[in-house]
PANU-170201 format. One record per residue (C-alpha): residue number from 1; x, y, z. Coordinates in steps of 0.05 Angstrom, whole numbers, plus 32768, in hexadecimal, padded with zeros to 4 digits. Layout:
<recs>
[rec NUM; [X; Y; Z]]
...
</recs>
This chain:
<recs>
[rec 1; [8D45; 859C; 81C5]]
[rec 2; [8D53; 8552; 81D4]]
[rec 3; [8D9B; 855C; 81D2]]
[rec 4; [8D9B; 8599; 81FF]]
[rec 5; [8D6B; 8573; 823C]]
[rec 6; [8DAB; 853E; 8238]]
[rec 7; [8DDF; 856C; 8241]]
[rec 8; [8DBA; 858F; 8273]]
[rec 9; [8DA8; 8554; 8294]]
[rec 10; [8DED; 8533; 8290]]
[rec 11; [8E0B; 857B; 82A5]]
[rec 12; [8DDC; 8571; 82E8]]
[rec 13; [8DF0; 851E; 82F8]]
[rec 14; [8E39; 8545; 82F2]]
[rec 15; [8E36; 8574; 8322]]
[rec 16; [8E0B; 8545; 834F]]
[rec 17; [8E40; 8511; 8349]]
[rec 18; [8E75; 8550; 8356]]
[rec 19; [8E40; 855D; 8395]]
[rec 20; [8E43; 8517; 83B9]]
[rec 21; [8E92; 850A; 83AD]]
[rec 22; [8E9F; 854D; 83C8]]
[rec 23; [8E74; 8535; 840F]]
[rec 24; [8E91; 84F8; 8414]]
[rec 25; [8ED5; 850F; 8401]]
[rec 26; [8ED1; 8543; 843C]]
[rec 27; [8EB6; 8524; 8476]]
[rec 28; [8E64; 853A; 8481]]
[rec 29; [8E55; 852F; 84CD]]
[rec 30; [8E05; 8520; 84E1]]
[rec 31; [8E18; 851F; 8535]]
[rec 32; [8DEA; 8548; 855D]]
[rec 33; [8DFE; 8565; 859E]]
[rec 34; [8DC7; 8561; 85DD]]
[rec 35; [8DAB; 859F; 85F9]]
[rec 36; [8DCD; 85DA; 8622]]
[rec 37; [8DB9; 85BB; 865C]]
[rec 38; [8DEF; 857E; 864C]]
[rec 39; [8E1C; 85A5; 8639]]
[rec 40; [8E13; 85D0; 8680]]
[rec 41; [8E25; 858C; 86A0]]
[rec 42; [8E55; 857D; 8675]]
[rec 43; [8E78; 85B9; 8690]]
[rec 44; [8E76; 85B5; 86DD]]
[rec 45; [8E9B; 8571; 86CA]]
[rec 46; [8ED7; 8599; 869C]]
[rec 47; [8ED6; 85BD; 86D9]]
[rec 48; [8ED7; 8588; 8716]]
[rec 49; [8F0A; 856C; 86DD]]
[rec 50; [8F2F; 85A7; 86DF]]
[rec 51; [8F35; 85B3; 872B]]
[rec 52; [8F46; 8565; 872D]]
[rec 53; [8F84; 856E; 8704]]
[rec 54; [8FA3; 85AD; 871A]]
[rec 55; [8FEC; 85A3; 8725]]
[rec 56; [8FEE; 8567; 8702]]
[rec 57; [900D; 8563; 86BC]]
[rec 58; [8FFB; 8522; 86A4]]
[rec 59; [8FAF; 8509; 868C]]
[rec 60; [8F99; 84CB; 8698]]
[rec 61; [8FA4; 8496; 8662]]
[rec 62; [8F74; 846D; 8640]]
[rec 63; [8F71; 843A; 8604]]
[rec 64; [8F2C; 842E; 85EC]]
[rec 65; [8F19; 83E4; 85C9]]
[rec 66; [8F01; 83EC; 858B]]
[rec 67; [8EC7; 83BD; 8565]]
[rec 68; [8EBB; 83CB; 851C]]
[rec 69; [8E73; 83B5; 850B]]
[rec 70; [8E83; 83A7; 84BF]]
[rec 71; [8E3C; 83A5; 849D]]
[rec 72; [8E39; 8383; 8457]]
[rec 73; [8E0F; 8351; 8435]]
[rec 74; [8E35; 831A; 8428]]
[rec 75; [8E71; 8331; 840A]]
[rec 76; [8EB5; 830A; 840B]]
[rec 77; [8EE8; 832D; 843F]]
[rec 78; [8F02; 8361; 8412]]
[rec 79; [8ED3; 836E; 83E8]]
[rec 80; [8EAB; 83AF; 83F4]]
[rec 81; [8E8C; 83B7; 8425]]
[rec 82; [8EAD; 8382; 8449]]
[rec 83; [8EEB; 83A3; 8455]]
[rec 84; [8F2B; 8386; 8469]]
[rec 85; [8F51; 8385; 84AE]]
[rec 86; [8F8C; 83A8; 848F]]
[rec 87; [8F57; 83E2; 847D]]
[rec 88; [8F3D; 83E7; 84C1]]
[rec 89; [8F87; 83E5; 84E0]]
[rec 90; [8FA1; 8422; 84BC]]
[rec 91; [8F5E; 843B; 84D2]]
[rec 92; [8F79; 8435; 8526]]
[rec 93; [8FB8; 844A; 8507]]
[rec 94; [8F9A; 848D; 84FB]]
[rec 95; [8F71; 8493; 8534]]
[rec 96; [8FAD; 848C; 8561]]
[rec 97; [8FD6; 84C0; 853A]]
[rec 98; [8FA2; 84EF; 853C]]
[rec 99; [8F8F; 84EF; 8589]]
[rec 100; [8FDA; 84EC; 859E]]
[rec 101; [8FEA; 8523; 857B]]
[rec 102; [9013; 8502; 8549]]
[rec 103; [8FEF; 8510; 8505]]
[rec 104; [900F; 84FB; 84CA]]
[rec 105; [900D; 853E; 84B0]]
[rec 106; [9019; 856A; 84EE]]
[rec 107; [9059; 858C; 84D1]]
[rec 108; [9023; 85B6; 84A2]]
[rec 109; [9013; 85DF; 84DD]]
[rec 110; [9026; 8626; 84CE]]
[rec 111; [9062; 8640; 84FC]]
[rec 112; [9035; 867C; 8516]]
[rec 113; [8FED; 8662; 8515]]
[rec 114; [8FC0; 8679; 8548]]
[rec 115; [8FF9; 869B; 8569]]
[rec 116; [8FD8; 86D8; 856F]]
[rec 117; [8F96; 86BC; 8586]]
[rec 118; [8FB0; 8696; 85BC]]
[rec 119; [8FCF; 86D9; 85D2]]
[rec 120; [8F8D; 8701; 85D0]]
[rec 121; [8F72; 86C6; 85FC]]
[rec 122; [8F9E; 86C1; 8629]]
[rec 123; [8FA9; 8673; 8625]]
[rec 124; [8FCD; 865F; 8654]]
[rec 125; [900F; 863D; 8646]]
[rec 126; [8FF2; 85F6; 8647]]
[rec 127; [8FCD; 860A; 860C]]
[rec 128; [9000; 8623; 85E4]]
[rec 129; [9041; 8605; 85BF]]
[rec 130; [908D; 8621; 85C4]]
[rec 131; [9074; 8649; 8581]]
[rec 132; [9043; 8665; 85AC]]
[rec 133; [900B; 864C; 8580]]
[rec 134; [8FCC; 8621; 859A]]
[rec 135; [8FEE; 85DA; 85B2]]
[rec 136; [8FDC; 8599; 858B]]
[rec 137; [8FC1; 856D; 85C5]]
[rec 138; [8FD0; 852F; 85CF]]
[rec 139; [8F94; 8512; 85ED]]
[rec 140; [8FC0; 84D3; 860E]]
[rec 141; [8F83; 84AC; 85EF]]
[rec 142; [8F99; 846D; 85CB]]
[rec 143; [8F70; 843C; 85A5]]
[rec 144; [8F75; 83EE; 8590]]
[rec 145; [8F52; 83B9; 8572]]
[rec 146; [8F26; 8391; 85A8]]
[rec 147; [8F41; 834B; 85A3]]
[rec 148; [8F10; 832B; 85CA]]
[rec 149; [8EBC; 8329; 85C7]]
[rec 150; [8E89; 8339; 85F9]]
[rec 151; [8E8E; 82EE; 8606]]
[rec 152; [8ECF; 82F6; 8612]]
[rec 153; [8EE8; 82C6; 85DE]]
[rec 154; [8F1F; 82D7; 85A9]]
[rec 155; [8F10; 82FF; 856A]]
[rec 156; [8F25; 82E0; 852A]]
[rec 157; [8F32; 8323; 8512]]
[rec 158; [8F3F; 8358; 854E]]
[rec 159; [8F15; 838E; 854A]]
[rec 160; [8EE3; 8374; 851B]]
[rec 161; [8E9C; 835F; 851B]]
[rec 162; [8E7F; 8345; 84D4]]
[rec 163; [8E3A; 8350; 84CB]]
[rec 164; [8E12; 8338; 848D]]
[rec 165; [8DD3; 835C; 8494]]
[rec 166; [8DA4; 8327; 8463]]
[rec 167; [8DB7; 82F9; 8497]]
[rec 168; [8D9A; 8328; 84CD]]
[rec 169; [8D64; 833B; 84AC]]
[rec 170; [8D71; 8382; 849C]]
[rec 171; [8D65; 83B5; 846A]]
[rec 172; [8D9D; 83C8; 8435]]
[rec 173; [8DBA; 8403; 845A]]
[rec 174; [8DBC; 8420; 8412]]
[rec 175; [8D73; 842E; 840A]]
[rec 176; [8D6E; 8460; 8441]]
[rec 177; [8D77; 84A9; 8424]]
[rec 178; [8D6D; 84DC; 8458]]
[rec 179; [8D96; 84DE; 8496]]
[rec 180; [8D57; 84D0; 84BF]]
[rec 181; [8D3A; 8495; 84A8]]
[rec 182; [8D84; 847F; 84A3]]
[rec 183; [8D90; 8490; 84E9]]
[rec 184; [8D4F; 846C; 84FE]]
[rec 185; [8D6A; 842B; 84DC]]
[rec 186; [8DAD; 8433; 8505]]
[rec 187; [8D94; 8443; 8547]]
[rec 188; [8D56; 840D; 8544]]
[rec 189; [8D6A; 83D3; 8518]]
[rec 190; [8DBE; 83CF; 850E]]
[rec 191; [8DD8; 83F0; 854D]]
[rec 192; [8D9D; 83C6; 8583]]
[rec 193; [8DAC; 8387; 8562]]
[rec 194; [8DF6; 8386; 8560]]
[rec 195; [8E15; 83BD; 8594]]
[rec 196; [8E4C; 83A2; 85C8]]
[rec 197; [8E4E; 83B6; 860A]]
[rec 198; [8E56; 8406; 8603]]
[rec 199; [8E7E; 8401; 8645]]
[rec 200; [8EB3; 83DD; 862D]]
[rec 201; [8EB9; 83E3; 85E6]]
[rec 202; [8EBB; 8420; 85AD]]
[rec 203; [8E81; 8405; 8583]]
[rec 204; [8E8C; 8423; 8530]]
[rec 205; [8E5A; 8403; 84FF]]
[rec 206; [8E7A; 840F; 84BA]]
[rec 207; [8E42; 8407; 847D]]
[rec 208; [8E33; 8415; 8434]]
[rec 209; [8E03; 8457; 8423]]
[rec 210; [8DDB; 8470; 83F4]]
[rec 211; [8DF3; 84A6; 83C7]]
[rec 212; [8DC2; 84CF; 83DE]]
[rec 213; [8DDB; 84D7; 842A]]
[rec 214; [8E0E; 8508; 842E]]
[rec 215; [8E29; 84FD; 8482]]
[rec 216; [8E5F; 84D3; 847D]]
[rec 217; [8E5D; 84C5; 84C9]]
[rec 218; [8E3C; 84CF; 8502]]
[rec 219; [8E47; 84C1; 8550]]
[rec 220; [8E26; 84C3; 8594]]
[rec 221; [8E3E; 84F4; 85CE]]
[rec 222; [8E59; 84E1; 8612]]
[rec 223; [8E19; 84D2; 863F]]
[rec 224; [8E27; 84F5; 867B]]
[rec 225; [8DF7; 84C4; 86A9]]
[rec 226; [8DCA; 848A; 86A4]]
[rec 227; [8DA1; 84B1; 86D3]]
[rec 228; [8D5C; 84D6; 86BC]]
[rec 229; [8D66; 8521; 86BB]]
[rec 230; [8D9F; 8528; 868D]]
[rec 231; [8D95; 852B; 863C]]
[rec 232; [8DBF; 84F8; 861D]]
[rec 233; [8DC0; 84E7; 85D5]]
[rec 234; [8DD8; 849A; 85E3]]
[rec 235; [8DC3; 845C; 8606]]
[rec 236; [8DDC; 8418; 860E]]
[rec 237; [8DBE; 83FD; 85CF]]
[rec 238; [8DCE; 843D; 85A6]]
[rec 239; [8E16; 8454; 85C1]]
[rec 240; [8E4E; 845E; 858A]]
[rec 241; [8E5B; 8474; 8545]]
[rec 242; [8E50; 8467; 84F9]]
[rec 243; [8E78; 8476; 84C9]]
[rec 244; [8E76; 8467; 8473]]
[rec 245; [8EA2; 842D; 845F]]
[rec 246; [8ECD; 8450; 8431]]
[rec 247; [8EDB; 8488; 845C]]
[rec 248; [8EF5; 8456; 848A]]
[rec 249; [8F45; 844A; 848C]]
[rec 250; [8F7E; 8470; 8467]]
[rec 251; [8F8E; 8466; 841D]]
[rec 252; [8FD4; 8481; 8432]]
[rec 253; [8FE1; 8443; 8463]]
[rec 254; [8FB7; 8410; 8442]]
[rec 255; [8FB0; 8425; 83EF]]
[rec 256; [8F91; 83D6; 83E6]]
[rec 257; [8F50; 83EA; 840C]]
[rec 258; [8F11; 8409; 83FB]]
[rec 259; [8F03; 8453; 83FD]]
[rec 260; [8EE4; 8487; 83E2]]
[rec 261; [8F21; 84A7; 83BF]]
[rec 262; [8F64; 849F; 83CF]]
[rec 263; [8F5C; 84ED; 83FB]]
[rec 264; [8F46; 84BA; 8435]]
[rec 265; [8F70; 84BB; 8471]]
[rec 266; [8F3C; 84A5; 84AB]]
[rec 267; [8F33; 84EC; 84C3]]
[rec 268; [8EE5; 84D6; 84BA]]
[rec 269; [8EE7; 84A7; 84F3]]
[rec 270; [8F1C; 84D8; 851A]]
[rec 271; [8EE5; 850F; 8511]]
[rec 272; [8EAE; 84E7; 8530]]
[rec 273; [8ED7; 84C1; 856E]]
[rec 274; [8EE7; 8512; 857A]]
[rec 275; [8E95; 8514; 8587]]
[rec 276; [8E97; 84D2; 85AA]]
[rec 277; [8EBD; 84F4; 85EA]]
[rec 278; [8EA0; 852F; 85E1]]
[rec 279; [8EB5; 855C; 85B3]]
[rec 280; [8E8A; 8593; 8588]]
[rec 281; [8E93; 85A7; 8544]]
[rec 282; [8EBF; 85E4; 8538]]
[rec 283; [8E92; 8614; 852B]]
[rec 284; [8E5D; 8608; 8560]]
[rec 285; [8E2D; 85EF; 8530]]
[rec 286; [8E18; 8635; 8527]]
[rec 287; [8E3C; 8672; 8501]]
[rec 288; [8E72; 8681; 8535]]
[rec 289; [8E4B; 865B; 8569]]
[rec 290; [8E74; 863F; 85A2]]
[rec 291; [8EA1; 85FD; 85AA]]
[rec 292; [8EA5; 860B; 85F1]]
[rec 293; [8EF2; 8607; 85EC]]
[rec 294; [8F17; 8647; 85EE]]
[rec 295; [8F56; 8631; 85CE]]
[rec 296; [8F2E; 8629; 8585]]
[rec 297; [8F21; 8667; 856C]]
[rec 298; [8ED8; 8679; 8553]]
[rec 299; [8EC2; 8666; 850A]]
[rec 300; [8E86; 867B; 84DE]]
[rec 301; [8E71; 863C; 84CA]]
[rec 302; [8E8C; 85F9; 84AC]]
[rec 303; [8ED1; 85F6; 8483]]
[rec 304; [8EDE; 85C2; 8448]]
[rec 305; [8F0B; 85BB; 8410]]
[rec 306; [8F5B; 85C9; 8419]]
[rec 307; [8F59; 860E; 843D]]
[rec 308; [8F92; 863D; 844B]]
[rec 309; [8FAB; 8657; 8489]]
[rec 310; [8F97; 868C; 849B]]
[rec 311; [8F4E; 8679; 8485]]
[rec 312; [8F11; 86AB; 8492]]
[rec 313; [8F36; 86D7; 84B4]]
[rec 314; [8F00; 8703; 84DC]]
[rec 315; [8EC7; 86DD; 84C9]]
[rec 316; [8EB8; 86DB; 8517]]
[rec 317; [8EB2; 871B; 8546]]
[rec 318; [8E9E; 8706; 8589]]
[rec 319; [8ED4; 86FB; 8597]]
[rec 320; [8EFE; 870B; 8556]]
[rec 321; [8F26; 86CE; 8534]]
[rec 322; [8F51; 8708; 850F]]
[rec 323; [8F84; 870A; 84FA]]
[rec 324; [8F8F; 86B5; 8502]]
[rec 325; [8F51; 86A2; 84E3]]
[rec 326; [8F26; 8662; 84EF]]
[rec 327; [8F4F; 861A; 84FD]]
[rec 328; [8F2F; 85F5; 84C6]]
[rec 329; [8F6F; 85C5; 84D2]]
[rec 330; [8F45; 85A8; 8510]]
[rec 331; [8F2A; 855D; 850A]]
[rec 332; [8EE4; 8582; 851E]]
[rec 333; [8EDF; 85A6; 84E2]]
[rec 334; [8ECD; 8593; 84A0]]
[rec 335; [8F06; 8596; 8475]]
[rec 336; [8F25; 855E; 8450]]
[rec 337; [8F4D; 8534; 847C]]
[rec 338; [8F95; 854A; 8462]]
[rec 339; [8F7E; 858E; 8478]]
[rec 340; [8F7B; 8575; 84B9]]
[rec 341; [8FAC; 8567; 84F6]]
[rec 342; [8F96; 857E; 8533]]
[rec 343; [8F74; 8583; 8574]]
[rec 344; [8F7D; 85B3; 85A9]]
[rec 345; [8F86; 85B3; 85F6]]
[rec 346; [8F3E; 85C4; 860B]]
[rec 347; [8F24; 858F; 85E3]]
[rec 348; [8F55; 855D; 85FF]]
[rec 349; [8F3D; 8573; 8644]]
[rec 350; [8EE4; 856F; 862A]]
[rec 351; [8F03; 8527; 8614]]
[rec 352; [8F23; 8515; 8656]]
[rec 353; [8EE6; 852A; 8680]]
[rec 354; [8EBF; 8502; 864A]]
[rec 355; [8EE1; 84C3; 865A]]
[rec 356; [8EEA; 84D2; 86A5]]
[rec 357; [8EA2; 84E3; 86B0]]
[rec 358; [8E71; 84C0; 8679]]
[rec 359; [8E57; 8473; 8696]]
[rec 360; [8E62; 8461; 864D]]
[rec 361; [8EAD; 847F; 864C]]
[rec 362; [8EC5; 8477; 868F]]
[rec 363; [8ECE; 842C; 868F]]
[rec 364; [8EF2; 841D; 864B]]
[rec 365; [8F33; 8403; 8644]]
[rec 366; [8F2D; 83DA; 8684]]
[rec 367; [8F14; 839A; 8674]]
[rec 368; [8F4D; 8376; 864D]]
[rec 369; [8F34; 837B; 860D]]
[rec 370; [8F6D; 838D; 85E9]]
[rec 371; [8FA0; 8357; 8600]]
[rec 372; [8F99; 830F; 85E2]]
[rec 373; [8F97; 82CE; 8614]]
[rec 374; [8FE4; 82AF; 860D]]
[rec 375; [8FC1; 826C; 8611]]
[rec 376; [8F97; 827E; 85D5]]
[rec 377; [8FC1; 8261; 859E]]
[rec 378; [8F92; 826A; 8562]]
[rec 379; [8F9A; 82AE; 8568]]
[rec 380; [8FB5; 82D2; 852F]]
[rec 381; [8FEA; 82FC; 854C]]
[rec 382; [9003; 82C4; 8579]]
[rec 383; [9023; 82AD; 8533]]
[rec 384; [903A; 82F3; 8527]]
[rec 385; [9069; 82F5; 84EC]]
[rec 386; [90B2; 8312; 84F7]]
[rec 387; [90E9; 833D; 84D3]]
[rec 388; [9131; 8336; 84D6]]
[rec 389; [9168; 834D; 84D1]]
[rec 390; [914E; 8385; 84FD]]
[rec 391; [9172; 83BA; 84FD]]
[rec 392; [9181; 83B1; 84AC]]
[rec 393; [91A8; 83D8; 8480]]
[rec 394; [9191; 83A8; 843B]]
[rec 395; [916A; 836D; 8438]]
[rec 396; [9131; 835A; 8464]]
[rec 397; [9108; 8312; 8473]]
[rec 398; [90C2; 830A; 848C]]
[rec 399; [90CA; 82C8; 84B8]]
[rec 400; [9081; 82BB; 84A2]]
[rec 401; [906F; 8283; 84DB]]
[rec 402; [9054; 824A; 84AA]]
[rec 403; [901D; 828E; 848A]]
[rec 404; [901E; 829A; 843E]]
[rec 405; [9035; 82D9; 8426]]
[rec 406; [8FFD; 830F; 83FF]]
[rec 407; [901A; 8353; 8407]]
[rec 408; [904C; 8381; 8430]]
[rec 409; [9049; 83C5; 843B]]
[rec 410; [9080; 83F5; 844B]]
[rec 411; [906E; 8431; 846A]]
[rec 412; [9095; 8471; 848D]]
[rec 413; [908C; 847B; 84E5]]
[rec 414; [9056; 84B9; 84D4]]
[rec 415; [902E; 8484; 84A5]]
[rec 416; [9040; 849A; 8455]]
[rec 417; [903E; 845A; 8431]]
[rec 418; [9085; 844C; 8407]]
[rec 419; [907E; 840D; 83E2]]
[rec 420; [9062; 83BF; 83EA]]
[rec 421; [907A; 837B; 83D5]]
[rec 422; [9064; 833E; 83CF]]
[rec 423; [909D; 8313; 83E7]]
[rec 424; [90B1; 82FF; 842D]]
[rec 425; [90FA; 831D; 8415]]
[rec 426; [9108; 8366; 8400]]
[rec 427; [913A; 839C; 8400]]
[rec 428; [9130; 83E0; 842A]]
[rec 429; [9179; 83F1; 841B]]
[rec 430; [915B; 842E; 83F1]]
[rec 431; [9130; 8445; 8433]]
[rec 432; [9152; 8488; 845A]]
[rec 433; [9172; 8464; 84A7]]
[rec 434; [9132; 846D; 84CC]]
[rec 435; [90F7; 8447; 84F0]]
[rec 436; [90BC; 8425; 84C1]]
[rec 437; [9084; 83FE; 84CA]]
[rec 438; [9078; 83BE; 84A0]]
[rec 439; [902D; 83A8; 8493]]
[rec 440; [9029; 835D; 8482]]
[rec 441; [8FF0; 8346; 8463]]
[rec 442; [8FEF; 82F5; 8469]]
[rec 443; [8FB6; 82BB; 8466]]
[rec 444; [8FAD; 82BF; 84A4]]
[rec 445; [8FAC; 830B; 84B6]]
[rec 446; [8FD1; 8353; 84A9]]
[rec 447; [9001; 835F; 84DE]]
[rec 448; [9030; 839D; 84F9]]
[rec 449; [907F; 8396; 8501]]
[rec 450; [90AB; 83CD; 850B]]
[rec 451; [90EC; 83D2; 84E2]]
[rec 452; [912B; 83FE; 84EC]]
[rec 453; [915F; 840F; 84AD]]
[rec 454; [919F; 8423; 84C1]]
</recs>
């Protein structure tokens, strides 16, 4: 009898353990949308927006300054959860694939997918691609690592705010086990005490969690007015998003870093920033509830895993998604993050109003924040390392600029790691003629060249 409550109770820790990697492997989402009546608003903007841009074929551009809040408790940098710069880079690296339209795994979408549902809805030819399928947007929304503080003095490390919360006072982030007392310690202890000015920056606190929690992230919606009368889910102290520490970055870009498992490609925070101007969850948060974007056709609930297209086909009848199926391959479904690649056109334009419209939105990107002082010489990238020869058929030198040498990465133009040294001199005469992007790690920082192999 003694040996059989083991098994069984070994057999249950397994499947638990099975249970929790599976959540966090596939991103879990706790964001909450506002009532109808925001989302009423929400669309006389999309269409003021729309009547605004008609005959125009550009959108407006915008690059949004990043801080990472990175909460640990004393932990040397790089050493969990203290994560490195490099980590959080590949993480922007993502986030600027992904909203451009540029996903490093874009060429999985089928040649016919959605073809026939953009027919039966009549999208109209800005929706669709020369396939005729449902167009991957590019949302001409850029990102980068704020290099400057609300002080306006120069980060050590762009983009990142180190917070050890024993110094601060707070509670272990670890011992909270339900989403809502979590969320309480967010929104009333980290985010009040340590939030930069929601009008100019993207504020993402990045912390350890208990086992227990299964949301992975979680983000506020565009306010759509400071004013009484609207329901918004954000204010000036609570504006932003949270995401788990090792679903931050991509293992693909940056395999030194901490994740979850090495399936982590930053679609987590991509997800999330999708809420963050705006955008709903696939599905409509309700079995074949609405997205309020007619490109997306309608789906019966949440996808995870590694689906096939075409997935549930007919699982939705009003109106049908047969014979295409749902698009689990959209960054606001569930699926894991290799799954995923796309956005669509009518969520490009709910983001644009987003950012056009929302006092938190409508201002970032226009405060300098992403551009160091050229009279600031202790910062990092004025000491930016070089590569030459460049173009190079064989060997390469990093001119390292006095910096000692830990680690350089090799990696293709759509992001797949290749290889990494640890020598200022290497060969890349095996590398196909092409464009690549070097990530040097140094003492004093991790820094981006560009290299071409002729």
């Amino acid at each position: 009898m003694y040996f059989y409550r083991t098994m069984v109770t070994i057999f249950i820790i397994f499947l638990w353990n099975l249970h929790v990697h599976a959540q966090d492997d596939q991103h879990i989402c706790n964001t909450t949308f506002p009532s109808h009546i925001w989302e009423e608003k929400f669309q006389e903007l999309i269409s003021n927006y729309m009547a605004d841009s008609a005959g125009r074929n550009t959108t407006a551009s915008y690059t949004i300054p990043v801080i990472f809040h990175i909460i640990h408790s004393g932990e040397d940098v790089g050493t969990y959860p203290n994560i490195t710069l490099g980590q959080i880079m590949s993480q922007i690296e993502v986030l600027n694939q992904d909203f451009s339209g540029n996903a490093y795994n874009i060429a999985d979408y089928p040649e016919k997918a959605f073809v026939q549902w953009a027919a039966n809805q009549a999208l109209p030819t800005t929706h669709k691609d020369a396939n005729g399928r449902v167009k991957i947007a590019n949302f001409d929304i850029q990102f980068c690592l704020a290099t400057k503080d609300p002080m306006g003095n120069i980060l050590s490390e762009p983009g990142i705010n180190r917070i050890n919360h024993l110094s601060k006072g707070w509670p272990d982030p670890t011992i909270f086990s339900t989403q809502m007392t979590f969320r309480t310690y967010l929104d009333n202890i980290v985010k009040p005490q340590s939030i930069w000015d929601v009008t100019k920056y993207m504020n993402v606190w990045i912390t350890d969690k208990s086992d227990l929690l299964m949301s992975g992230g979680v983000s506020t919606v565009p306010p759509l007015s400071t004013l009484p009368g609207i329901p918004n889910t954000a204010t000036d102290k609570t504006d932003g998003i949270w995401c788990y520490t090792k679903s931050i970055g991509s293992y693909a870009l940056y395999p030194s870093g901490d994740y979850f498992s090495s399936n982590i490609d930053g679609r987590t925070l991509t997800h999330e920033v999708g809420h963050y101007v705006g955008l709903r969850h696939i599905w409509g948060d309700v079995d074949c509830g609405n997205d309020f974007c007619a490109d997306t056709p309608p789906a019966a609930g949440q996808n995870g895993g590694n689906p096939n297209y075409p997935h549930n086909v007919g699982s939705c009848l009003e109106p049908s998604n047969h014979p295409d199926g749902e698009m689990f391959m959209n960054f606001m479904d569930y699926t894991l993050g290799a799954s995923k690649y796309m956005f669509t056109t009518d969520q490009m334009i709910r983001a644009q109003t987003a950012m056009a419209n929302s006092p938190f939105r409508n201002q970032l990107g226009t405060h300098d924040l992403c551009t160091a002082s050229s009279s600031t010489a202790t910062f990092e990238f004025i000491h930016k390392p070089s590569i030459y020869p460049n173009p190079t058929s064989g060997d390469v030198t990093i001119n390292l600029s006095g910096q000692t040498i830990k680690r350089v990465d090799i990696y293709q133009q759509i992001g797949i790691y290749i290889q990494s040294y640890d020598t200022a001199v290497f060969s890349v005469a095996h590398l196909a003629s092409g464009i690549y992007f070097i990530l040097v790690q140094t003492d004093q920082g991790v820094f981006r060249l560009r290299l071409i192999k002729v």
